[in-house]
TORKOL-4160 file (C-alpha; in steps of 0.2 Angstrom, whole numbers, padded with zeros to 4 digits, m for minus):
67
<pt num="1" X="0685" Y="0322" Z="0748"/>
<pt num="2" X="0700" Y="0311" Z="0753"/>
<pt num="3" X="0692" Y="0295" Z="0751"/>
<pt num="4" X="0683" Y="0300" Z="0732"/>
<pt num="5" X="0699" Y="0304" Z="0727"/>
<pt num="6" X="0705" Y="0287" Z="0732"/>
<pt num="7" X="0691" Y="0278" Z="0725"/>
<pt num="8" X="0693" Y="0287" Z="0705"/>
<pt num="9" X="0711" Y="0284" Z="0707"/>
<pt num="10" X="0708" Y="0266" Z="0711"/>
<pt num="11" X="0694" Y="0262" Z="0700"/>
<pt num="12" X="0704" Y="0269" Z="0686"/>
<pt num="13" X="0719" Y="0260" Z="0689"/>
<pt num="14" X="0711" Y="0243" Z="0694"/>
<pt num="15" X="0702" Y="0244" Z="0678"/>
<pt num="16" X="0718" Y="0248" Z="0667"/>
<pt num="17" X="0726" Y="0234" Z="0678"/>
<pt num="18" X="0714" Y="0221" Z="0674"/>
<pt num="19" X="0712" Y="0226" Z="0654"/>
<pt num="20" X="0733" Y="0220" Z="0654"/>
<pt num="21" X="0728" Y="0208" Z="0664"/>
<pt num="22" X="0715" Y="0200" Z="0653"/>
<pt num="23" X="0726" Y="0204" Z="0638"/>
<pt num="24" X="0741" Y="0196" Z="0645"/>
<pt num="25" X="0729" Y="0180" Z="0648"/>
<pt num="26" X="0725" Y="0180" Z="0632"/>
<pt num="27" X="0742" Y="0180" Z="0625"/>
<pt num="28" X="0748" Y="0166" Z="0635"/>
<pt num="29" X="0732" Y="0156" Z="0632"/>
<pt num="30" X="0733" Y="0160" Z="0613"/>
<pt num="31" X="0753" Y="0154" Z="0614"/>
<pt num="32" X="0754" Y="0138" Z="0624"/>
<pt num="33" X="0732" Y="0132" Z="0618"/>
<pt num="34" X="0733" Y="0138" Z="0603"/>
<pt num="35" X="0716" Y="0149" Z="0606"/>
<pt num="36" X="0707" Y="0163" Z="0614"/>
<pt num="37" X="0703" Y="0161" Z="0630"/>
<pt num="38" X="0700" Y="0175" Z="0643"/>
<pt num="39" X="0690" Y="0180" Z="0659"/>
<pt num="40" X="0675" Y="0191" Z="0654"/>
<pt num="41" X="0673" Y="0208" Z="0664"/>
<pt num="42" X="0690" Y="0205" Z="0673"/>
<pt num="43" X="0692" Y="0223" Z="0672"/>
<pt num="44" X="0677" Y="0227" Z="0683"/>
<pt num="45" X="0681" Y="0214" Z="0696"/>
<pt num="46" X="0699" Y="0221" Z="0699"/>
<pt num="47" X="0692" Y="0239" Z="0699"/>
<pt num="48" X="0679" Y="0234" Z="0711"/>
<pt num="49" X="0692" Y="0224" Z="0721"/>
<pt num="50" X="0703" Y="0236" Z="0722"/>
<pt num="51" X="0692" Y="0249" Z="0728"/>
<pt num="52" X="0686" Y="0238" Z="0741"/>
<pt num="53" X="0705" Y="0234" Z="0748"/>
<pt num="54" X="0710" Y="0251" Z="0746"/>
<pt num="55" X="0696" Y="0260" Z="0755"/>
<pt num="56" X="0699" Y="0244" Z="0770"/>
<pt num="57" X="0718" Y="0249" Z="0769"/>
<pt num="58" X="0712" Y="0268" Z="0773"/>
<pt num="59" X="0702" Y="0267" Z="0786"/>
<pt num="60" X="0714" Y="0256" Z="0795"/>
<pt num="61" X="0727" Y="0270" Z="0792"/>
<pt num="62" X="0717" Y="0283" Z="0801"/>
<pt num="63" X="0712" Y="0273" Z="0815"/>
<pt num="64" X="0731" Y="0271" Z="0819"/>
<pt num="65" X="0734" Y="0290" Z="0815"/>
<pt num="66" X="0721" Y="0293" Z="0827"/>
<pt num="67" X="0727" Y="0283" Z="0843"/>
């Protein structure tokens, strides 16, 4: 139940992160070249990252809790 809860929180914020990520990208890009440019789906790829480091970072915590 732990770990799902991890993996909503984390999928939601990864996604949120890599939106204002992606936004912030296209500010600069828009600023300094003068056009849009952008990486397509960042928001998926930092949710999926995310996921993947925080579920990794987990089970490394319990394996110390437990020794």
């Amino acid at each position: 139940m732990r770990v799902l809860k991890l993996i909503a929180l984390t999928l939601i914020g990864g996604y949120l992160f890599g939106i204002m990520l992606s936004e912030v990208i296209g500010i600069i890009g828009y600023v300094v070249f003068d056009q849009k440019i952008g990486i397509k789906f960042l928001g998926f790829i930092t949710a999926i990252v995310s996921v993947a480091a925080a579920v990794v970072w987990d089970r490394k915590q319990a394996k110390k809790a437990s020794v």
